[in-house]
OpenMM code with the backbone's topology and positions (N, CA, C; nanometers):
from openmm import Vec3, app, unit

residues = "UNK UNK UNK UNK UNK UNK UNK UNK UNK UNK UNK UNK UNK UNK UNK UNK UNK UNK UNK UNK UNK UNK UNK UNK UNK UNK UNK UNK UNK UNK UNK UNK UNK UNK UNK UNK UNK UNK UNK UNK UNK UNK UNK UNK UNK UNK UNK UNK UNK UNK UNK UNK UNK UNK UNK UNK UNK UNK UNK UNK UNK UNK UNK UNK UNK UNK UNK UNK UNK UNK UNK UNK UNK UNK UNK UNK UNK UNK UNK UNK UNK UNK UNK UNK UNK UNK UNK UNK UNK UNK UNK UNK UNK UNK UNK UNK UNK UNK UNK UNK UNK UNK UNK UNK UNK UNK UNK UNK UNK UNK UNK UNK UNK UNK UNK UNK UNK".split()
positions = [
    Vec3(0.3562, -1.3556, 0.5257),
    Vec3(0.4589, -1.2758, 0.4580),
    Vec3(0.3946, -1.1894, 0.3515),
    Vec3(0.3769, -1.0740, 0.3573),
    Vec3(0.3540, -0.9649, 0.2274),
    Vec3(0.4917, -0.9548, 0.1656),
    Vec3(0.4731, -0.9196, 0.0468),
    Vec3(0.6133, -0.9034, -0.0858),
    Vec3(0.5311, -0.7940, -0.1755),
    Vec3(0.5695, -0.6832, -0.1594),
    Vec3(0.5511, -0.5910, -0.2540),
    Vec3(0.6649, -0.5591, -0.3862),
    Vec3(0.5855, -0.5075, -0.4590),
    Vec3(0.6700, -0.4891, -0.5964),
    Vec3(0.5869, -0.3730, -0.6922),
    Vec3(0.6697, -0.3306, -0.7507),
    Vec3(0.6319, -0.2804, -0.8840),
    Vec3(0.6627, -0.0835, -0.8462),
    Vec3(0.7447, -0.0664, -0.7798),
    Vec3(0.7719, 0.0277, -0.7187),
    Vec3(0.8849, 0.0589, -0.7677),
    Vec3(0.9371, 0.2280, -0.7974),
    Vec3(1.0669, 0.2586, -0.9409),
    Vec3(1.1128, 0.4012, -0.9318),
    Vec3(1.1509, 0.4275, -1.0508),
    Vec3(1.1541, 0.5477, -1.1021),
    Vec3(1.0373, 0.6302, -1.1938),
    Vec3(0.9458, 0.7310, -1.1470),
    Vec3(0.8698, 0.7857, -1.2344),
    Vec3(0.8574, 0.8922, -1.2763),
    Vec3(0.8346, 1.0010, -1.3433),
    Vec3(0.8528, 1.0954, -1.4120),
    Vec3(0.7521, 1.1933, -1.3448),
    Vec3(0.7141, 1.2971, -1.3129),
    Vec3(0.6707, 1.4098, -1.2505),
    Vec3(0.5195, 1.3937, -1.3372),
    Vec3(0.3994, 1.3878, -1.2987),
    Vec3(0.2837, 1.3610, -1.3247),
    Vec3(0.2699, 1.2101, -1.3894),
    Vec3(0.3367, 1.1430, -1.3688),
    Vec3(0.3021, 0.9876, -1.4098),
    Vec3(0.2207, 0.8811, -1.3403),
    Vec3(0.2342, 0.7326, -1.3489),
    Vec3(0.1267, 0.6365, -1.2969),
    Vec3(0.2564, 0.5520, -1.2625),
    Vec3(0.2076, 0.4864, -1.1656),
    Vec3(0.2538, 0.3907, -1.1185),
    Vec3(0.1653, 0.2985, -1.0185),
    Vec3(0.1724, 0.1363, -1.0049),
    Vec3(0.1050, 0.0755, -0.9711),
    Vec3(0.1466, -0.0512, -0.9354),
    Vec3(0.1991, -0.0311, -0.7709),
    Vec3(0.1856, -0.1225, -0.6758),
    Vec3(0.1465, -0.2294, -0.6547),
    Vec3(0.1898, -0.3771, -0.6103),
    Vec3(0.1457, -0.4662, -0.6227),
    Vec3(0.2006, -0.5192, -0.4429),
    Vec3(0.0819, -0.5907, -0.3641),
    Vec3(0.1386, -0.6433, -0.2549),
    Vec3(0.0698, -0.7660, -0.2576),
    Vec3(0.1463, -0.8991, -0.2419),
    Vec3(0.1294, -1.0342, -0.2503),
    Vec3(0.1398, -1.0762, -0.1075),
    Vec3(0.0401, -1.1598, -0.0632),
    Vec3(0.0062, -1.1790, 0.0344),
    Vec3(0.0398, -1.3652, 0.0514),
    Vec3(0.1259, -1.4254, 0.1400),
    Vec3(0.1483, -1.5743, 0.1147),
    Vec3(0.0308, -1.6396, 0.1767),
    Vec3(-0.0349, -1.5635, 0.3116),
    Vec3(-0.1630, -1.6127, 0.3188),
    Vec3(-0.2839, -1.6000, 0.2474),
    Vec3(-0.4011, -1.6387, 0.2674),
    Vec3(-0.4927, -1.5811, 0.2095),
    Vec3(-0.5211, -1.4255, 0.2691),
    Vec3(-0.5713, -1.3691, 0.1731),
    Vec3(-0.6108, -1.2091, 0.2694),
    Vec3(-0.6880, -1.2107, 0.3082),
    Vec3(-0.7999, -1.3257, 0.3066),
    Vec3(-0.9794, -1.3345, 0.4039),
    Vec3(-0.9071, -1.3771, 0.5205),
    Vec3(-0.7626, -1.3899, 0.6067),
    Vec3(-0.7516, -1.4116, 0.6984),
    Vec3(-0.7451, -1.3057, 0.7737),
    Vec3(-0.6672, -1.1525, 0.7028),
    Vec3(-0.6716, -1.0369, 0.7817),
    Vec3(-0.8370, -0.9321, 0.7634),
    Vec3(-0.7912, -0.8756, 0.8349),
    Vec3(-0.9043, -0.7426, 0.8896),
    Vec3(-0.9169, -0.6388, 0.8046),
    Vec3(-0.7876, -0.6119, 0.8183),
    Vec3(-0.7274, -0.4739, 0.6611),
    Vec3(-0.6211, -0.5212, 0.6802),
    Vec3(-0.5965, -0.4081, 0.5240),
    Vec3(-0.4988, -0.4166, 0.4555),
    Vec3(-0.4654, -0.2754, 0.4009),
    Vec3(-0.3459, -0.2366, 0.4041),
    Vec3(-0.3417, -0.1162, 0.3516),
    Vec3(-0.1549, -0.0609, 0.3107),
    Vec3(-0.1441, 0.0554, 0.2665),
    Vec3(-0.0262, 0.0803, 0.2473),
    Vec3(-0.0080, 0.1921, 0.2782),
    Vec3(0.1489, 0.2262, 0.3724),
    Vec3(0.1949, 0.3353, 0.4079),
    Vec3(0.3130, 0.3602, 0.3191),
    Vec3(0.3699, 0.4790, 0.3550),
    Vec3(0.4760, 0.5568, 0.2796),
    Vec3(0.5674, 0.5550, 0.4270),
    Vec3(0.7111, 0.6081, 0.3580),
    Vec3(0.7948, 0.6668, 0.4512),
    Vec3(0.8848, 0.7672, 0.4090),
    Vec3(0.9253, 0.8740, 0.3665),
    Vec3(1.0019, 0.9459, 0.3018),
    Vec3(1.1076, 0.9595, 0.4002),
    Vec3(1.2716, 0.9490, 0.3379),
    Vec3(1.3509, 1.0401, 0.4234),
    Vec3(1.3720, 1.1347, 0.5229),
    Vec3(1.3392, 1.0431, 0.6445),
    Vec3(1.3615, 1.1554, 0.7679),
    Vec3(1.2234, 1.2006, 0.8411),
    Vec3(1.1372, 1.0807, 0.7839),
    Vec3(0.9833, 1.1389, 0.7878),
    Vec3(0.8794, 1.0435, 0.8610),
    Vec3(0.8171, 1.0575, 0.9258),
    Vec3(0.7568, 0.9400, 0.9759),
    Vec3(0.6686, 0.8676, 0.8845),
    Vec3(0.5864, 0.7231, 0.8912),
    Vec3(0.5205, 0.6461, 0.8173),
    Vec3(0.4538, 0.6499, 0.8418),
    Vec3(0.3756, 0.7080, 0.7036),
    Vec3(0.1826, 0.7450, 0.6938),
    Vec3(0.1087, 0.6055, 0.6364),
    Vec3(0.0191, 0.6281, 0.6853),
    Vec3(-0.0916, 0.5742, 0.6159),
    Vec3(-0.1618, 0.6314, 0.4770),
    Vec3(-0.1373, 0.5917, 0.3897),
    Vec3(-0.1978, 0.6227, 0.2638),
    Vec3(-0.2781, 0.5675, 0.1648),
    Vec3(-0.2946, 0.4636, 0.2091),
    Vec3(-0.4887, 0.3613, 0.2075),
    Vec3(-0.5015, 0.2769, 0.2485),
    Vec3(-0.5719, 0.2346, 0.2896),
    Vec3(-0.6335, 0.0710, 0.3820),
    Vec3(-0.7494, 0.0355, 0.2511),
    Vec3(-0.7952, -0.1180, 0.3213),
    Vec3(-0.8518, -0.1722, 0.2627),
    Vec3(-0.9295, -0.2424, 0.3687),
    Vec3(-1.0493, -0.2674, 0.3551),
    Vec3(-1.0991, -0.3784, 0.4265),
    Vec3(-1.1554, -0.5121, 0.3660),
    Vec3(-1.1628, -0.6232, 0.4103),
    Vec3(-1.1785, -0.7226, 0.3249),
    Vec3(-1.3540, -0.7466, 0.2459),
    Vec3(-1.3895, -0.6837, 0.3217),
    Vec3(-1.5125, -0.6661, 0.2637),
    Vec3(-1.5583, -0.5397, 0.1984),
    Vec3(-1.4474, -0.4585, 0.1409),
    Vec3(-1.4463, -0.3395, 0.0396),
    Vec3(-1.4040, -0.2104, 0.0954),
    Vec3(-1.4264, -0.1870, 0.1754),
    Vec3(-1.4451, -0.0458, 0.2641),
    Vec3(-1.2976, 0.0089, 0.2560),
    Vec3(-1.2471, 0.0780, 0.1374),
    Vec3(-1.1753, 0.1554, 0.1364),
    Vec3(-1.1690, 0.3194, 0.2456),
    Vec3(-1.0060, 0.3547, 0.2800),
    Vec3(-1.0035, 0.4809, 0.3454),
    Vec3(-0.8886, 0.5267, 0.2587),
    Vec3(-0.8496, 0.6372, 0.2677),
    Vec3(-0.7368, 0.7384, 0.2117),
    Vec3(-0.6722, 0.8600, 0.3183),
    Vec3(-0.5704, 0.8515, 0.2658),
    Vec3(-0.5477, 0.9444, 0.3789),
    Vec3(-0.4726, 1.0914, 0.2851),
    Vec3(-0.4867, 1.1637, 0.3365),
    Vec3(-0.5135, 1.3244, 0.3015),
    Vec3(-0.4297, 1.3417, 0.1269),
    Vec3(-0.3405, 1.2746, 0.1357),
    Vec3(-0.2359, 1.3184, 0.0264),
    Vec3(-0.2483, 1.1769, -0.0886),
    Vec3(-0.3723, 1.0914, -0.0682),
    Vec3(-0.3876, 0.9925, -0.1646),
    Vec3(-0.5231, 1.0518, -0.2292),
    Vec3(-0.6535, 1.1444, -0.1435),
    Vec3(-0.7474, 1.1193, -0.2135),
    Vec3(-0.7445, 1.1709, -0.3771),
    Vec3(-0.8204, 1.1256, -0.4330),
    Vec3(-0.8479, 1.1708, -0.5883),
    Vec3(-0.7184, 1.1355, -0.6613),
    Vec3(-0.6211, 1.0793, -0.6027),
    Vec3(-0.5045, 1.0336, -0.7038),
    Vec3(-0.4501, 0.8915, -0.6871),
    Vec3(-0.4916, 0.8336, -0.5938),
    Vec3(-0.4342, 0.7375, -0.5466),
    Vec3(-0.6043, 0.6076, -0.5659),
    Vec3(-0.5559, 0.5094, -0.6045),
    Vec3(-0.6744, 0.3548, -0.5871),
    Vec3(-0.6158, 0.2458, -0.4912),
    Vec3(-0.6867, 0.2025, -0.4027),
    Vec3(-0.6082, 0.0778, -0.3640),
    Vec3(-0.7285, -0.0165, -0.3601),
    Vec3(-0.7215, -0.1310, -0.4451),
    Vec3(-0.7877, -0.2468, -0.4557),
    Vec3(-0.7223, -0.3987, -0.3912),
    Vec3(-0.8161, -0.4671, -0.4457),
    Vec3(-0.7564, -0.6385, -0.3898),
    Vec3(-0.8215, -0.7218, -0.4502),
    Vec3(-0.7824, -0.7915, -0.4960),
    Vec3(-0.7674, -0.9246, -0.5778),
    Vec3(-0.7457, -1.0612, -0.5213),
    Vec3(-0.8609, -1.0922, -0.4634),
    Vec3(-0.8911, -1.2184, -0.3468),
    Vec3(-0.8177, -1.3109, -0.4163),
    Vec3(-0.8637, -1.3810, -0.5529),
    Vec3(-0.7932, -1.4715, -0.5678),
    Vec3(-0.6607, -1.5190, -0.5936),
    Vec3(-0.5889, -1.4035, -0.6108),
    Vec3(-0.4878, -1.3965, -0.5909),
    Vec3(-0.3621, -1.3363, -0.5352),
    Vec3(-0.4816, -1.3299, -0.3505),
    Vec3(-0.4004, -1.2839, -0.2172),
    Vec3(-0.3250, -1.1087, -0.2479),
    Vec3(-0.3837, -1.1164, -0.3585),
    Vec3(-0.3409, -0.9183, -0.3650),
    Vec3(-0.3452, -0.8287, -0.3428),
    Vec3(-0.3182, -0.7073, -0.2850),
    Vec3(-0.3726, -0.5945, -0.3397),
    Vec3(-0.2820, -0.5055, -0.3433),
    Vec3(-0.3397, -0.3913, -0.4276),
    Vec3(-0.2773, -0.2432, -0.5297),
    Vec3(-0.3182, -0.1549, -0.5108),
    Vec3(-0.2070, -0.0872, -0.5540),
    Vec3(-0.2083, 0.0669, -0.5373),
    Vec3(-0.1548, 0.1371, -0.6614),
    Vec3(-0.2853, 0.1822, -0.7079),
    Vec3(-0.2949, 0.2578, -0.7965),
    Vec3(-0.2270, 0.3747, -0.7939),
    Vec3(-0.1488, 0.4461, -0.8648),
    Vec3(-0.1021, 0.5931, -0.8054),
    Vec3(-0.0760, 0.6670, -0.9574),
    Vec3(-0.1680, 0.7884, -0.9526),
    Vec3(-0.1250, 0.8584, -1.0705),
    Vec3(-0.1122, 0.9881, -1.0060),
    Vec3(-0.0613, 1.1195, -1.1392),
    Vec3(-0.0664, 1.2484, -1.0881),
    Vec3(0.0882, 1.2622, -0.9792),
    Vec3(0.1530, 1.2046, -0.9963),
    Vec3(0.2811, 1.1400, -0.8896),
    Vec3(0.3578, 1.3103, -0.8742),
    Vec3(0.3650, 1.3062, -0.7721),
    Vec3(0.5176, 1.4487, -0.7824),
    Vec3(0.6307, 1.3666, -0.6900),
    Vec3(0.7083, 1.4658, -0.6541),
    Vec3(0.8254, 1.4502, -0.5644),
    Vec3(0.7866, 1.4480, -0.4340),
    Vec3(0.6841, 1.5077, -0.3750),
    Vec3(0.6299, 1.4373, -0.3045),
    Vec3(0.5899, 1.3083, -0.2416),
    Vec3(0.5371, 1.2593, -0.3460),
    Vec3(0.5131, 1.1051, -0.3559),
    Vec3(0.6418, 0.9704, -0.3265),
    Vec3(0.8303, 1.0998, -0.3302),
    Vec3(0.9123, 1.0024, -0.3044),
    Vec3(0.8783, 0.9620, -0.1978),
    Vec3(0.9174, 0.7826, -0.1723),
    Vec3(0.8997, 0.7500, -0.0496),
    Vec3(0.9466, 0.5797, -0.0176),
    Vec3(0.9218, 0.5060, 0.0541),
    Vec3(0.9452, 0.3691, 0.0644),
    Vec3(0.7954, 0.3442, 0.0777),
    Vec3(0.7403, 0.2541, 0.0050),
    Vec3(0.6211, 0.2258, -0.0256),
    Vec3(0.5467, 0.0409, 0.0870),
    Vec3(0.5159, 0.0704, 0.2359),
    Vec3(0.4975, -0.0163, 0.2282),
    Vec3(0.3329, -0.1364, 0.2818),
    Vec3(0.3568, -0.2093, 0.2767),
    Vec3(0.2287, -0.3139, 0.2662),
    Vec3(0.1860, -0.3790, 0.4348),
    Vec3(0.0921, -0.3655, 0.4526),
    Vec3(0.0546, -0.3784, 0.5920),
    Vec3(-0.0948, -0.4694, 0.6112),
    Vec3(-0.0879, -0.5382, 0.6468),
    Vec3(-0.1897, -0.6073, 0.7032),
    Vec3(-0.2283, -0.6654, 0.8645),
    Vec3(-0.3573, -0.6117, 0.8631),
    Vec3(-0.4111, -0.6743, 0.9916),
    Vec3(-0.4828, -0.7740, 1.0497),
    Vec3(-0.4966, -0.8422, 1.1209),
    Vec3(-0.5161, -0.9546, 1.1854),
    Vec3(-0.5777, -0.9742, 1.3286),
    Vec3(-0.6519, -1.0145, 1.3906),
    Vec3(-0.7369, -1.0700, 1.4772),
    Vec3(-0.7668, -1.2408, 1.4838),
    Vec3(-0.6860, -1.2915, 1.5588),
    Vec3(-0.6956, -1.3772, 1.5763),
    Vec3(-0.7097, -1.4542, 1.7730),
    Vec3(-0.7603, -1.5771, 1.7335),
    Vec3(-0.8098, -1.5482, 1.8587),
    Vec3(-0.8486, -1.4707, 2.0087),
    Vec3(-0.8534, -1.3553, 1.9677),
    Vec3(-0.8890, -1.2654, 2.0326),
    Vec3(-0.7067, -1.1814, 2.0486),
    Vec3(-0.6651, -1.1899, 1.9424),
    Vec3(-0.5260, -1.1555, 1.9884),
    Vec3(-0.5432, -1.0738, 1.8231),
    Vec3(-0.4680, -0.9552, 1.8640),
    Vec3(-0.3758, -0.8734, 1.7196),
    Vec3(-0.2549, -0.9283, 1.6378),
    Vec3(-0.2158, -0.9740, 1.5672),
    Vec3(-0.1358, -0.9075, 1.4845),
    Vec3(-0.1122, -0.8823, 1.3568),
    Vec3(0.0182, -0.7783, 1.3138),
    Vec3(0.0478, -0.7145, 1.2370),
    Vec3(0.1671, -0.7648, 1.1258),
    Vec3(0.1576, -0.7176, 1.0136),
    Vec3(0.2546, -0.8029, 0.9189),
    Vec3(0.2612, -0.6657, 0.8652),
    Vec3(0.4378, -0.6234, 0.7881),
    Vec3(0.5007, -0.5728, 0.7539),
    Vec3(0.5634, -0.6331, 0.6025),
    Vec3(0.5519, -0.5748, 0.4951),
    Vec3(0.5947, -0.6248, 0.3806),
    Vec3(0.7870, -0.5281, 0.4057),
    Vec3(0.8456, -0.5552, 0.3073),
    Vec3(0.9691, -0.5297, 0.3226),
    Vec3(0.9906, -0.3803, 0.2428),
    Vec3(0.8814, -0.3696, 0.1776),
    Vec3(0.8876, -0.1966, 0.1529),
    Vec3(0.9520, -0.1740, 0.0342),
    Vec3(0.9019, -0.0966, -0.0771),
    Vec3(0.8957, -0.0978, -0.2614),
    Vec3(0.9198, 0.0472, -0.2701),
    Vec3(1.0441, 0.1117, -0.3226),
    Vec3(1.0744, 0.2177, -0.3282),
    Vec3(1.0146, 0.3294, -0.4601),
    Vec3(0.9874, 0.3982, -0.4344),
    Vec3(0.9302, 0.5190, -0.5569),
    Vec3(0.9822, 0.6595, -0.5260),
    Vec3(1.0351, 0.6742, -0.6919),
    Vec3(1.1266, 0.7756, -0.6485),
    Vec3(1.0135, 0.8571, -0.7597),
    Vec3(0.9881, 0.9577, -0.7322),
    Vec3(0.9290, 1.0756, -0.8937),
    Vec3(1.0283, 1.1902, -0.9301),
    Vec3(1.0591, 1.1932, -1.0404),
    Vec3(1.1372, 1.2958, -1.0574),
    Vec3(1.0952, 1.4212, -1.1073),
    Vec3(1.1409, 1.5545, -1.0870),
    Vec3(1.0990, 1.6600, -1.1410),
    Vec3(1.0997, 1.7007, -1.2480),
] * unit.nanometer
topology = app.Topology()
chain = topology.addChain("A")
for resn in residues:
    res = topology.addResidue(resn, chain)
    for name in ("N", "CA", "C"):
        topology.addAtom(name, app.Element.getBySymbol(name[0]), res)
């Protein structure tokens, strides 16, 4: 089960910073990462993580966006500053998995961010 939080109302160039709690350990998945979804819009990818560091970004996070993890306590974040209206969206938490030679995928329930103009 992922549970994200810390997702709101923010003001047009502000910070905000994501939190996704993981009930397993996260050395069980592959990556980890977080997508967006805006109104009417399909769901991007807007950083991964891999468990052994290897961050990616995707076009509209680089240079504003961090996403870290916090092993010991099954975490990881998303840093987000520089925010516009753009950035509205449903914020959510994704992790991957390989297990016995089998995939799967976990879905957090999705942390809303609104930026205002």
């Amino acid at each position: 089960q992922l549970v994200e939080s810390g997702g709101g109302l923010v003001q047009f160039g502000g910070s905000l910073k994501l939190s996704c709690f993981a009930s397993a350990s996260i050395h069980s998945f592959n990556v980890m990462a977080w997508y967006r979804q805006a109104p009417g819009k399909q769901r991007d990818l807007v950083a991964s993580i891999r468990i052994g560091g290897t961050t990616d970004y995707g076009d509209s996070a680089k240079g504003r966006f961090t996403i870290s993890i916090n092993g010991a306590k099954n975490t990881i974040f998303l840093q987000m500053s520089s925010l516009t209206p753009e950035d509205t969206a449903v914020y959510y938490c994704h992790a991957d998995q390989l297990y016995m030679g089998e995939r799967f995928e976990y879905w957090g329930q999705g942390t809303p961010v609104t930026v205002s103009s």
